[in-house]
VMD Tcl script that builds the backbone (N, CA, C; Angstrom):
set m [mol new atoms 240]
animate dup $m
set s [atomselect $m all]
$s set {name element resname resid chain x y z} {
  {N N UNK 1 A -62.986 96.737 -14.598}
  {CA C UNK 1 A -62.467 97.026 -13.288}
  {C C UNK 1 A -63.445 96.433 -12.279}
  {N N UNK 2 A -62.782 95.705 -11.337}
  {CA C UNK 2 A -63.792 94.736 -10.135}
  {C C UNK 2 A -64.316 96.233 -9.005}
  {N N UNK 3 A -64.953 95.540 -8.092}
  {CA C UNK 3 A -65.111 96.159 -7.369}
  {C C UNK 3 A -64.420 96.838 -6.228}
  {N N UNK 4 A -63.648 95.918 -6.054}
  {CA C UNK 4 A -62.381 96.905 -5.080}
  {C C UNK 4 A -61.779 97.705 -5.712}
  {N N UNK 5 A -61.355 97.466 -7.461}
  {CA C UNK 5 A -60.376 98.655 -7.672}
  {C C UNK 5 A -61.631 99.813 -7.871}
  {N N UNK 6 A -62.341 99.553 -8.455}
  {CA C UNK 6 A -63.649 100.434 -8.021}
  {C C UNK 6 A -63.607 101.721 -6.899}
  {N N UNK 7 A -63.693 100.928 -6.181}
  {CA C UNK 7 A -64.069 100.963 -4.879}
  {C C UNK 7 A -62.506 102.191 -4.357}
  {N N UNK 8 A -61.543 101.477 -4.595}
  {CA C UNK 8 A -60.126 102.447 -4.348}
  {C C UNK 8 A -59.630 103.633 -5.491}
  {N N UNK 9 A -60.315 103.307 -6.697}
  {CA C UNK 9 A -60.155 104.410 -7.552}
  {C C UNK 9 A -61.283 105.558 -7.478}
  {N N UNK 10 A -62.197 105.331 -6.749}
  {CA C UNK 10 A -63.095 106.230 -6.100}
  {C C UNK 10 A -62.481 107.442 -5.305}
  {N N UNK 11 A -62.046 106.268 -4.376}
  {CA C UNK 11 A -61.294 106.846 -3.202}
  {C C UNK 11 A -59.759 107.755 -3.360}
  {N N UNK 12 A -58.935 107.248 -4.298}
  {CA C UNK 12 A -58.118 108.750 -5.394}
  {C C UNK 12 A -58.853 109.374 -5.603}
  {N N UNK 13 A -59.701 109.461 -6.308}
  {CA C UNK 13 A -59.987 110.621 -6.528}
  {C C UNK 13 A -60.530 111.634 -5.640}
  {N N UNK 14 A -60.681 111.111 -4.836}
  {CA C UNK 14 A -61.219 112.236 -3.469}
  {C C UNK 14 A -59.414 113.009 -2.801}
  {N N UNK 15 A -58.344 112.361 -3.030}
  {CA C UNK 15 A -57.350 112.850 -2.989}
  {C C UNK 15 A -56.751 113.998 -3.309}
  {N N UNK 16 A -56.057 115.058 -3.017}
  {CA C UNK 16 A -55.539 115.993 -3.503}
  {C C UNK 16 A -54.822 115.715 -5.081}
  {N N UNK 17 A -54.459 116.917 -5.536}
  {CA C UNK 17 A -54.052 116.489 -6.962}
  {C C UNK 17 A -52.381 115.837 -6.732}
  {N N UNK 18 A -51.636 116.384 -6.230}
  {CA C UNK 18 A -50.509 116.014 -6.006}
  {C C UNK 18 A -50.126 114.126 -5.633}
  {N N UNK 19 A -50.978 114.054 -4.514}
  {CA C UNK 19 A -51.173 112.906 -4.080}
  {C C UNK 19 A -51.202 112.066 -5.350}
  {N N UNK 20 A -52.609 112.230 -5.677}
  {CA C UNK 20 A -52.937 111.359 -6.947}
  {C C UNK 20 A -52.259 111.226 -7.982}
  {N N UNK 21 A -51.384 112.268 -8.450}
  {CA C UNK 21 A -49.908 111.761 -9.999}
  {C C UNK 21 A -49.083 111.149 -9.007}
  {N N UNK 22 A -48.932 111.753 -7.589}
  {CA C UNK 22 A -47.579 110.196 -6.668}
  {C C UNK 22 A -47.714 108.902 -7.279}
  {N N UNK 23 A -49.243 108.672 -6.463}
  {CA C UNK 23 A -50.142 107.536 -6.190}
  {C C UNK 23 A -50.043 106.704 -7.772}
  {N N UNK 24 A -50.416 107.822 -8.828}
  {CA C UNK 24 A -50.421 107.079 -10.276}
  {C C UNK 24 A -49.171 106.712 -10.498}
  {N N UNK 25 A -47.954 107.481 -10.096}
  {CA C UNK 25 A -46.695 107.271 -10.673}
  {C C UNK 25 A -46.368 105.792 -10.072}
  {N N UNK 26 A -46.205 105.764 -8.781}
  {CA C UNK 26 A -45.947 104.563 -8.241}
  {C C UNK 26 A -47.102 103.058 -8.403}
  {N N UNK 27 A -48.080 103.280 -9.238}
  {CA C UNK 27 A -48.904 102.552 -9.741}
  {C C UNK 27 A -47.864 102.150 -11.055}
  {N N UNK 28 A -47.875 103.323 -12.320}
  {CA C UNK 28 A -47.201 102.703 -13.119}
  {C C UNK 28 A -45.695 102.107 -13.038}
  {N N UNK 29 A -45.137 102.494 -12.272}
  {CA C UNK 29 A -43.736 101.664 -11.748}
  {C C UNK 29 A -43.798 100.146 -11.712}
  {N N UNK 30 A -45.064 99.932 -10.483}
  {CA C UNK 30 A -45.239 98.684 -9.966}
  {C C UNK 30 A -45.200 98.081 -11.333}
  {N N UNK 31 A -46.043 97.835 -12.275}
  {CA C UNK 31 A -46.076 97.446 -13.832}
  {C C UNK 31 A -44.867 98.152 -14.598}
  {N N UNK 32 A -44.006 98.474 -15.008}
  {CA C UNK 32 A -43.537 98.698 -15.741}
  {C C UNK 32 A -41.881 97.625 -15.502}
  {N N UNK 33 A -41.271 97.453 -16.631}
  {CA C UNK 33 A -40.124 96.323 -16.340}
  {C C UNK 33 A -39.091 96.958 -15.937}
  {N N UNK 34 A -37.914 96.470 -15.670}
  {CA C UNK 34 A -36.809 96.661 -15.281}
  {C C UNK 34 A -36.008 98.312 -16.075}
  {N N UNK 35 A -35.386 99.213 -15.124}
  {CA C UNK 35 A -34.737 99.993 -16.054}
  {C C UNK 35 A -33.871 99.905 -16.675}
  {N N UNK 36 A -33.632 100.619 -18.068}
  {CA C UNK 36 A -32.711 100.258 -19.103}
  {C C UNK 36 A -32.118 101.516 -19.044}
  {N N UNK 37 A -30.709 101.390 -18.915}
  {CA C UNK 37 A -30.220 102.586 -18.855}
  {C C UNK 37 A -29.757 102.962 -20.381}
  {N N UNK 38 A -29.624 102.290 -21.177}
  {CA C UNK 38 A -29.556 102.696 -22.713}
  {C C UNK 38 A -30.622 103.905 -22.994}
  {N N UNK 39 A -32.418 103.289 -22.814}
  {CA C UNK 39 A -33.331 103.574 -23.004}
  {C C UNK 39 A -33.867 105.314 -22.166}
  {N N UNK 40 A -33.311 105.178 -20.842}
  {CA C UNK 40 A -32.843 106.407 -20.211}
  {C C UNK 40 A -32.028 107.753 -20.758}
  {N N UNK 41 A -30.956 107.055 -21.007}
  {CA C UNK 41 A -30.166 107.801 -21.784}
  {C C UNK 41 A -30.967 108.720 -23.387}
  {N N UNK 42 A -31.251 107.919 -23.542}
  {CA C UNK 42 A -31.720 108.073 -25.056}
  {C C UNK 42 A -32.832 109.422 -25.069}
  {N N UNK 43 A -33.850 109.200 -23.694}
  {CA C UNK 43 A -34.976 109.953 -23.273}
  {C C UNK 43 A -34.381 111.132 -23.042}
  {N N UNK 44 A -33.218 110.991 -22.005}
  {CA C UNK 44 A -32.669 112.277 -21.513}
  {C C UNK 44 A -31.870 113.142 -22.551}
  {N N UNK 45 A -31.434 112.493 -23.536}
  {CA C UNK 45 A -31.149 112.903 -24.797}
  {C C UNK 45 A -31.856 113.732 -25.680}
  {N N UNK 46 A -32.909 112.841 -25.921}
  {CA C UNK 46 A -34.222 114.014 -26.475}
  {C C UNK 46 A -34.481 114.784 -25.625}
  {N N UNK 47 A -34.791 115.289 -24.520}
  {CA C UNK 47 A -35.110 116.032 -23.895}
  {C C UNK 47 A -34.327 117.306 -24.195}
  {N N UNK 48 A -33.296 116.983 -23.838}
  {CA C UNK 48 A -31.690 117.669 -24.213}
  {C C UNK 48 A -31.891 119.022 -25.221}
  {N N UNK 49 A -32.789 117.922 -26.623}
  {CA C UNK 49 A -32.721 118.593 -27.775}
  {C C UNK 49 A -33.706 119.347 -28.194}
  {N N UNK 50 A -34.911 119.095 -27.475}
  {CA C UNK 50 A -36.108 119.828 -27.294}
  {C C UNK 50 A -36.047 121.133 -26.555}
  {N N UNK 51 A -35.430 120.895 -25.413}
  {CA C UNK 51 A -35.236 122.198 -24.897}
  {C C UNK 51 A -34.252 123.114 -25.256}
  {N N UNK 52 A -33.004 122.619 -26.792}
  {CA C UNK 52 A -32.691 123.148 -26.709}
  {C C UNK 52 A -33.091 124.395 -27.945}
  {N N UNK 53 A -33.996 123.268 -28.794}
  {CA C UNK 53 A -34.559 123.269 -29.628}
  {C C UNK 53 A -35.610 124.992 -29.504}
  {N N UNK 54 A -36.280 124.528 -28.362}
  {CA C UNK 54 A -37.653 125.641 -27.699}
  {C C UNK 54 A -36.837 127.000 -27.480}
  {N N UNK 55 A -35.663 126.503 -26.986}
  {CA C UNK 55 A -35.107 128.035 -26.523}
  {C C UNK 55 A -34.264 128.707 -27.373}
  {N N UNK 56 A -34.064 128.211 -28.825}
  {CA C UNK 56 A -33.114 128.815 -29.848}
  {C C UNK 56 A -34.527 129.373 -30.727}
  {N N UNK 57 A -35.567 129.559 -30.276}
  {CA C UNK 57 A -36.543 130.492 -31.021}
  {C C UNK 57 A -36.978 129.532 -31.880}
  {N N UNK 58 A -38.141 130.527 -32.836}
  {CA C UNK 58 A -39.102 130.023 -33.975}
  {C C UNK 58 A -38.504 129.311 -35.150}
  {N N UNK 59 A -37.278 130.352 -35.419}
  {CA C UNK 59 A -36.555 130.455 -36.577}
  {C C UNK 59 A -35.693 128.789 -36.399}
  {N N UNK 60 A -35.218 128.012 -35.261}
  {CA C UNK 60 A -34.415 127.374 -35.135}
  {C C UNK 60 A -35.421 125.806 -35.604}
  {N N UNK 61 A -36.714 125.953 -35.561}
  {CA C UNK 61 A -37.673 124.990 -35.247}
  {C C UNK 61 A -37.901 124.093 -36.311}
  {N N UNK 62 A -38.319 123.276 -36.527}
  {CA C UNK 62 A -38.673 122.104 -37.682}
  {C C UNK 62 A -40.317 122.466 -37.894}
  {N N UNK 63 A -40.605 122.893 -39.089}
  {CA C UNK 63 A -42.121 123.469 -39.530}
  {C C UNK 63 A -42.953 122.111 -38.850}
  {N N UNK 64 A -44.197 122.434 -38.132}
  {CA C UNK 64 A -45.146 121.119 -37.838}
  {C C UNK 64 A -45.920 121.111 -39.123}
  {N N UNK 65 A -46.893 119.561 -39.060}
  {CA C UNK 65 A -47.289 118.988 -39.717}
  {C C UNK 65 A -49.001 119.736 -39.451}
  {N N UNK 66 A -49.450 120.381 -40.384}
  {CA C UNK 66 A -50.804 121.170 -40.670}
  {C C UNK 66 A -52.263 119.678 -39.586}
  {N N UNK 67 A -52.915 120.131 -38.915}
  {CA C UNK 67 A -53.378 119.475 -38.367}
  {C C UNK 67 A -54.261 118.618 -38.717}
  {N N UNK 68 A -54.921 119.511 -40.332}
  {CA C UNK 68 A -55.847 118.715 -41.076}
  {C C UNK 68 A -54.929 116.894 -42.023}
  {N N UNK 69 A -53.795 117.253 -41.864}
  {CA C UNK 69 A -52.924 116.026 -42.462}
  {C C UNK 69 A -52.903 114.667 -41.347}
  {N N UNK 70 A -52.702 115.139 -40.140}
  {CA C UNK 70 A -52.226 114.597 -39.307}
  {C C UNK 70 A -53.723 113.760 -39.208}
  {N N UNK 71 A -54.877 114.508 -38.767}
  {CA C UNK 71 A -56.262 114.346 -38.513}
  {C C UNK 71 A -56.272 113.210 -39.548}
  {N N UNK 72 A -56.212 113.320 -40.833}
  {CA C UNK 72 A -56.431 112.524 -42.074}
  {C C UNK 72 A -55.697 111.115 -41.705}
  {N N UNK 73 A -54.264 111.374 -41.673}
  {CA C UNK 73 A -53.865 110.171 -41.514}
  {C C UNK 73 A -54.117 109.410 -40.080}
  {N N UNK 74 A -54.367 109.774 -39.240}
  {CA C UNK 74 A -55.114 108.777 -37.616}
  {C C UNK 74 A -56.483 108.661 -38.420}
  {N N UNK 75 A -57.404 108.944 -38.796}
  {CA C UNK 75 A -58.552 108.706 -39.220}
  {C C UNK 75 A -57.987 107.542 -40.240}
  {N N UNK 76 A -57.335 107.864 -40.960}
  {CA C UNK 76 A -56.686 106.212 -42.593}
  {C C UNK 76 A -56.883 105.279 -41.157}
  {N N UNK 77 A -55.971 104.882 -40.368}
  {CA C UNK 77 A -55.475 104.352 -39.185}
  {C C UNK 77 A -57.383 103.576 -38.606}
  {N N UNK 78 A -57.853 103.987 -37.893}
  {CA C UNK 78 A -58.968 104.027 -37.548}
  {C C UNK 78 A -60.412 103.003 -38.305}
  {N N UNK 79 A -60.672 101.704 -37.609}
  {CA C UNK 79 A -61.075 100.811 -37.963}
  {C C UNK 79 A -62.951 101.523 -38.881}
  {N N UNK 80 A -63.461 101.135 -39.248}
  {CA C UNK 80 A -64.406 101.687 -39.675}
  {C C UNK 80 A -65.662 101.168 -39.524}
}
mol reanalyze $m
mol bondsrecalc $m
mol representation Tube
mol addrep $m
């Protein structure tokens, strides 16, 4: 990072919190490509199923993956 963005990412952070996820959001916009409304869809879809997922209780849920597995396999992953 040069010195101006330096220099302006300083200066966020002296920002309120609100400000600063705006400020980031419309940062990642500027970079990000064109919207796909397939790709939209698809998001708002999962979402859909998560919440509906969270609110039909414990019993409705897909068992997670034990953390020591997960840990194991990003560590396989992980250059040495």
């Amino acid at each position: 990072m040069g010195n101006p963005a330096r220099d302006i990412f300083s200066a966020a952070l002296d920002l309120p919190q609100a400000e600063r996820l705006e400020l980031a959001s419309r940062l990642i916009a500027s970079v990000d490509g064109p919207d796909e409304p397939e790709w939209e869809q698809a998001w708002e879809d999962e979402v859909d199923r998560r919440e509906h997922v969270a609110h039909a209780g414990p019993a409705a849920r897909e068992p997670g993956t034990p953390w020591s597995q997960v840990r194991g396999r990003v560590l396989e992953r992980l250059p040495r």
